[in-house]
N, C-alpha and C positions, 0 to 999 in steps of 0.2 A: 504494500500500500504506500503513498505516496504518502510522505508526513508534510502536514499545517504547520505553517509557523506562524505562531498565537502571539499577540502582545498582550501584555495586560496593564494594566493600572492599577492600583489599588489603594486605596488614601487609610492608611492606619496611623494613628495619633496625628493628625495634621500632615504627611510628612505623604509624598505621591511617590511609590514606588514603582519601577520601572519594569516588570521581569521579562523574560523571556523564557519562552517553554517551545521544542518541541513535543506534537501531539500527535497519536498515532489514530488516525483516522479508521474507525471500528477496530483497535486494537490497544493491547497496550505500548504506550511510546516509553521513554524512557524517565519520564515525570508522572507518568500515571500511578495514582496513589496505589495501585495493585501491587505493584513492580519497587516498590521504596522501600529502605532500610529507615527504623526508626530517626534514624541522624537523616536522610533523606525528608521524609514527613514533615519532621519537626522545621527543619528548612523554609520547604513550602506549604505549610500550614495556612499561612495569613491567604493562600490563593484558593486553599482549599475548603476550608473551615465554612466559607460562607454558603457553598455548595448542598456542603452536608446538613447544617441547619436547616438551607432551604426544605431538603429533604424531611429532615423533621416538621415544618408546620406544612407540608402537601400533607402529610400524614394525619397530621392533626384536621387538616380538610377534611378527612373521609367520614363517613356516618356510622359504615359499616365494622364490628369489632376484628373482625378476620382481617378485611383491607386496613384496616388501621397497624393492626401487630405486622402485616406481613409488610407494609412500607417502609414499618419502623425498623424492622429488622436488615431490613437494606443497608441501613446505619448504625445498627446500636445493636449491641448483642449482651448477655449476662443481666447482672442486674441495672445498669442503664435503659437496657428494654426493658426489664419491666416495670422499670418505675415510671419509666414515660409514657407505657403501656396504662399502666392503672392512674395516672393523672389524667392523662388524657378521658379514657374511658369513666372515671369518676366525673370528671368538669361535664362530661354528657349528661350523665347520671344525675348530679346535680343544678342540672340547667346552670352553670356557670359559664359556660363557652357553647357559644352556637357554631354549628359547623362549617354554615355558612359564610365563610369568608377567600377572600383573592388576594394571594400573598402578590406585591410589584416589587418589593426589594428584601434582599437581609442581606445589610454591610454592617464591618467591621469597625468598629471606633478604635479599636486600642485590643490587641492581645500581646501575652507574649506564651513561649514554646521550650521546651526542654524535654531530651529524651530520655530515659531511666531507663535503664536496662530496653527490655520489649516495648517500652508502652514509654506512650508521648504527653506530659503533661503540660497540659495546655491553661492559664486563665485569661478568657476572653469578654471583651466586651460588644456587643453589638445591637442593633439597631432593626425593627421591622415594620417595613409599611404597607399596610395593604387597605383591602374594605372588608368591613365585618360587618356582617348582618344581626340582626335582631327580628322581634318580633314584629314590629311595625315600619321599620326604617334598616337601613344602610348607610353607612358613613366611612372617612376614613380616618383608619386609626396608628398611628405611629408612636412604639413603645420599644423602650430601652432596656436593656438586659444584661447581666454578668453572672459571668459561669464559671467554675472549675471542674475540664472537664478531663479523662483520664481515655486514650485512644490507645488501641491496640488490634495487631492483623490479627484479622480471626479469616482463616483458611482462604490468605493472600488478601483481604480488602481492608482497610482501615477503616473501625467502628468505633463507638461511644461506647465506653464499657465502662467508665463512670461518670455522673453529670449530678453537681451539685449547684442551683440556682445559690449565685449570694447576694442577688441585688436586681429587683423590676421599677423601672421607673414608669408610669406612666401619667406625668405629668402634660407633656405635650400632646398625650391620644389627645386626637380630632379637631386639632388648633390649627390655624393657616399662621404660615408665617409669607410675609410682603415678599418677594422677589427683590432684590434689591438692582437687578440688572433690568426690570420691567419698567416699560414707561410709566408715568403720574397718570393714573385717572385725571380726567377732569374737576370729578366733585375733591381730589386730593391736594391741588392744586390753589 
């Protein structure tokens, strides 16, 4: 196969980082988190991490309990899955989280990465926006998150195998902030 070559960007703590990846078009290339040694991983974490999350709230999307554990399991294995498993499945339970929602972003504020032995410990901070429904309405909601989360290969792919939440902000859910590069309304003027 012919290999991509990917640029990325990635803005962690302020700071635009540059990478470069080759990518193996339907296979694994030689940065595909399949294929990395933990000191690999932990490397390119900040490019991956946002991925994997994503992965976790598609998961949190689903209604069904089978599609919920089996997405989740794509990324989280041991007890990470099942604690994301039964939160998640509880917040249904409890009508605390409608499932109703459309993830558009999950970036990264600030992590950092270390490898210990097998397993890559990560404490990360990041950022999700999407729209969430409710009972009568839909809005969009942008809420902030820190985690320590503990990854490791489980039979060659990089999973969540432990994930401690230590901080949810949602101060800014469903607030606009001004553009600052948008023209003045009229009535602003």
């Amino acid at each position: 196969m012919v290999r991509n070559l990917v640029v990325a960007v990635l803005l962690v703590s302020g700071i635009a980082i540059l990478a470069w990846a080759y990518m193996g078009a339907g296979q694994d290339g030689p940065l595909s988190p399949d294929s990395m040694s933990p000191q690999e991983f932990s490397r390119e974490s900040p490019l991956l991490l946002p991925g994997i999350l994503a992965k976790v709230y598609d998961a949190f999307g689903e209604t069904d309990e089978t599609a919920i554990y089996d997405r989740l399991a794509e990324v989280a294995s041991g007890p990470a899955l099942e604690q994301l498993y039964l939160e998640r499945v509880g917040a249904m339970a409890g009508g605390g989280l409608n499932p109703d929602q459309e993830i558009h972003e999950v970036s990264l504020s600030g992590m950092s990465a270390r490898p210990v032995g097998d397993t890559v410990e990560i404490a990360a901070k990041w950022r999700v926006l999407g729209v969430v429904g409710h009972a009568e309405h839909m809005h969009m909601r942008g809420n902030a998150y820190a985690a320590d989360l503990a990854m490791t290969s489980d039979g060659g792919v990089w999973k969540i195998t432990a994930f401690t939440l230590t901080d949810v902000d949602r101060s800014d859910a469903g607030t606009l902030e001004r553009n600052a590069d948008a023209p003045l309304a009229e009535e602003d003027s």
